[in-house]
N, C-alpha and C positions, 0 to 999 in steps of 0.2 A: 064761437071759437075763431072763427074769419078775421074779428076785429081784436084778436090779441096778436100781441108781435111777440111770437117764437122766437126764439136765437135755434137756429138749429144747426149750431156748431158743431164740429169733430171734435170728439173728446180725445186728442191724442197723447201720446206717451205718458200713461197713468198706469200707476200698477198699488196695489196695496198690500202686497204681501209677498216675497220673494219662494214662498211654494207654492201659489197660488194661480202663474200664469197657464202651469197646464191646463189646469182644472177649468181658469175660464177661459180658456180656446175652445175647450170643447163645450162649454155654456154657451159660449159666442154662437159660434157653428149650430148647433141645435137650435139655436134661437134665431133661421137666420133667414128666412123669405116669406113675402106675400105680402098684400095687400091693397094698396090701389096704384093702378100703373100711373108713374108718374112723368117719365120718357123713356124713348128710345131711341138708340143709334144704330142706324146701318154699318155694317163693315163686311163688305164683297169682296170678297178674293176671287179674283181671275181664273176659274177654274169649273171643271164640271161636276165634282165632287162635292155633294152638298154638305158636307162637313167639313168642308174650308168657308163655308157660306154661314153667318151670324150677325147676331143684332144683341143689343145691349137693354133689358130692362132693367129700369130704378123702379125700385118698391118703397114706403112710407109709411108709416104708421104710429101716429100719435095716443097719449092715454090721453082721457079727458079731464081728468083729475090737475089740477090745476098747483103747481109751488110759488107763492107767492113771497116776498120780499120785500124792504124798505124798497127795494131798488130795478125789480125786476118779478114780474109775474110769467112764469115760462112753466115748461110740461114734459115731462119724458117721449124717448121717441126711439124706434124703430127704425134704422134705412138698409138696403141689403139692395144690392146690383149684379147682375151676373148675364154671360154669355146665352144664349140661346139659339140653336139649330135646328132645321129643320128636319134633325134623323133624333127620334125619337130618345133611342138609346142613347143618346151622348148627353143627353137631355139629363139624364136619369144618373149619370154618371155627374155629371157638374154640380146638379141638387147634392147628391152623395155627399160630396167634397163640404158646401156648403153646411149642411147640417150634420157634419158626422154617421150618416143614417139612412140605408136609401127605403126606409119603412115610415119615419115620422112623415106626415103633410109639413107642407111649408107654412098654408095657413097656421096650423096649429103653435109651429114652432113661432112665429110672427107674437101670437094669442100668448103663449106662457110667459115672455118678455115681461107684456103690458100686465099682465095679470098679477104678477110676481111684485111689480112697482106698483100697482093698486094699495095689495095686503098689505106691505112693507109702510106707505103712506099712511096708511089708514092706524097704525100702531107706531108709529115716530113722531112725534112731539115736534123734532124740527127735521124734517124729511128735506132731501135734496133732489136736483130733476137725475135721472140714469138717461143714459146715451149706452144705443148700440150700433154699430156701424159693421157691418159683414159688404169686404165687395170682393167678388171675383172677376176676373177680366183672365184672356189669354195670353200666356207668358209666351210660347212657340205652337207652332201650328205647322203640321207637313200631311201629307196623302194619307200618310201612316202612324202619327204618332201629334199626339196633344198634351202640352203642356200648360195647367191653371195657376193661376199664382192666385193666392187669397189675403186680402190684407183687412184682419179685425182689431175693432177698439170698443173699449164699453169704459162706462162708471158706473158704478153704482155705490156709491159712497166712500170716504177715506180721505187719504189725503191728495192721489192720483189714481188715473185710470190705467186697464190694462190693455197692452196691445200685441199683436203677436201677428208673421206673413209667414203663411204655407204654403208647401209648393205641392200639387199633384200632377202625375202622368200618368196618361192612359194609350194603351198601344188599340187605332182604331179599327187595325183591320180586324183583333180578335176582341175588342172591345175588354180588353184585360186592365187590369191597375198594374202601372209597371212602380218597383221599388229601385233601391239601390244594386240590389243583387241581382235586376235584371241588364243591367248596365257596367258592372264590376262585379265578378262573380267571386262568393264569399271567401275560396279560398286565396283571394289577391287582395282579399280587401287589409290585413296588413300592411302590405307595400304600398297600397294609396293612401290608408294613414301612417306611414313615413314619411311618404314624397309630401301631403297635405302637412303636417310639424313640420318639417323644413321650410314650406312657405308661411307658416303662421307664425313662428320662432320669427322668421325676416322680416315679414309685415308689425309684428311687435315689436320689433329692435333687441331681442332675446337672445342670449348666445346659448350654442349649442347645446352647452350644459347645463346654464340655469334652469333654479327650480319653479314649478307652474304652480304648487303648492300656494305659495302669498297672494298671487294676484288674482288665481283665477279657481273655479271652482270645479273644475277636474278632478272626477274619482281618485283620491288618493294620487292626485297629481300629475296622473297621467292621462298624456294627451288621447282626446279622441276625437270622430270626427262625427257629425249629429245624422238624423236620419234626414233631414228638411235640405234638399239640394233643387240646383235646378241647374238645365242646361242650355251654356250661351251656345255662342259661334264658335267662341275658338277657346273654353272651358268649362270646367263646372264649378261651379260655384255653391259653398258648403254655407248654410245661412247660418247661426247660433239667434234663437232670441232671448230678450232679456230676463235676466237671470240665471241664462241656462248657465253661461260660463263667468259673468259678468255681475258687480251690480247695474242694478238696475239704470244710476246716471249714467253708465257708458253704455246704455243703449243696445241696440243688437250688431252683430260683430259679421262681416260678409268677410268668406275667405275661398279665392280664386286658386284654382290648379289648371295648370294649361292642357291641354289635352296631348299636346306635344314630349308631357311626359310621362304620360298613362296609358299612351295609345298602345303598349303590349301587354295593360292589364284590362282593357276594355273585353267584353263579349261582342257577339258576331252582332245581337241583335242592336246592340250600343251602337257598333259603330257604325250601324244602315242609317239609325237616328239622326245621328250625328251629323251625317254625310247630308242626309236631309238637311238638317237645318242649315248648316254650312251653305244649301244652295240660294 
């Protein structure tokens, strides 16, 4: 197997079905660590707090099964990378994220991948190679408060692959999963989807009244704003991915609200966060 040459490409911006990307986010995710370490990176943060202290493993894993071609003998594949600390629990927390699950093994989930492109192989006539790519990396990072961003892609046949970036946060001193409604509390969250269609109306070039109806795929037309955010320095930022509101060729759609004009619908714990990161 040494002496074949892999392409072990990323299979980016593929999707094959516009109801479909949920479903494989969370195939992604379940399917998405272990196997043989392949490197690592140091990243020390200046700090005595071992949970600002992390390293980066890559993981890999090939089927043996081999798809051959006039033009190209190549194999399906596994890759998944993520953060790792030395506090147990945060440990357990970032797996979570990755696989959807903080019960499945990672081996396992690694194993059901290749397993699934075996069967599949073995009953297609003209099979093609699957790509799965799961990485998470740290998006912010404070004494108090960790944010992962996950960026997956797969093929497994069609005529593109699917790709989709999720954001999680975890508050570390009670080691809790924080949402939207720990940072915006629900009964405000209408006013941030005002303030949020006003900047997305303008970043579209949409006036006030137009309708969302044609272009975009808003229940019944009306704006809203997704649960997948993350937070900068100086806002938050609302991610849609494809096909949530879009098709698929426009990709996934980033939309920023400055904090400057939410800071009287933030909560108390928001805005420790916040203040955090800001340092």
């Amino acid at each position: 197997m040494q002496q074949l040459n892999y392409n072990k490409r990323a299979m980016k911006h593929r999707i094959h079905s516009g109801n479909q990307w949920i479903y494989l986010l969370s195939l992604l995710l379940l399917a998405a660590c272990q196997s043989n370490t392949d490197s690592t990176q140091r990243a020390d943060r200046s700090t005595t707090l071992d949970t600002l202290t992390y390293e980066y493993k890559h993981f890999i894993r090939y089927s043996e099964n081999l798809v051959r071609t006039t033009e190209t003998t190549d194999t399906s594949y596994f890759s998944v990378s993520y953060p790792v600390f030395p506090d147990s629990v945060v440990n357990d927390l970032v797996r979570a994220s990755l696989l959807g699950s903080d019960t499945v093994s990672v081996e396992r989930a690694a194993e059901q991948f290749i397993e699934d492109f075996d069967r599949f192989m073995a009953s297609d006539p003209f099979p093609r190679v699957w790509t799965s790519e799961s990485h998470a990396r740290v998006q912010r990072i404070t004494p108090s408060y960790l944010g992962i961003v996950i960026d997956a892609s797969s093929y497994t046949g069609g005529a593109h692959g699917n790709y989709a970036t999720v954001f999680d946060h975890y508050d570390l001193a009670s080691y809790q999963r924080l949402s939207l409604d720990d940072i915006v509390a629900r009964p405000y969250q209408n006013e941030l989807t005002a303030v949020a269609e006003r900047y997305f109306r303008r970043q579209e070039g949409l006036a006030v009244d137009e309708s969302l109806e044609d272009r975009y795929f808003f229940d019944d037309g009306h704006f809203s704003i997704p649960d997948n955010f993350a937070l900068g320095s100086d806002s938050l930022l609302f991610l849609y991915n494809i096909y949530e509101i879009k098709p698929y060729v426009d990709g996934q759609t980033a939309l920023r609200v400055p904090y400057s004009e939410i800071d009287r619908l933030l909560t108390d714990r928001g805005k420790r966060i916040i203040n955090e990161i800001k340092q």
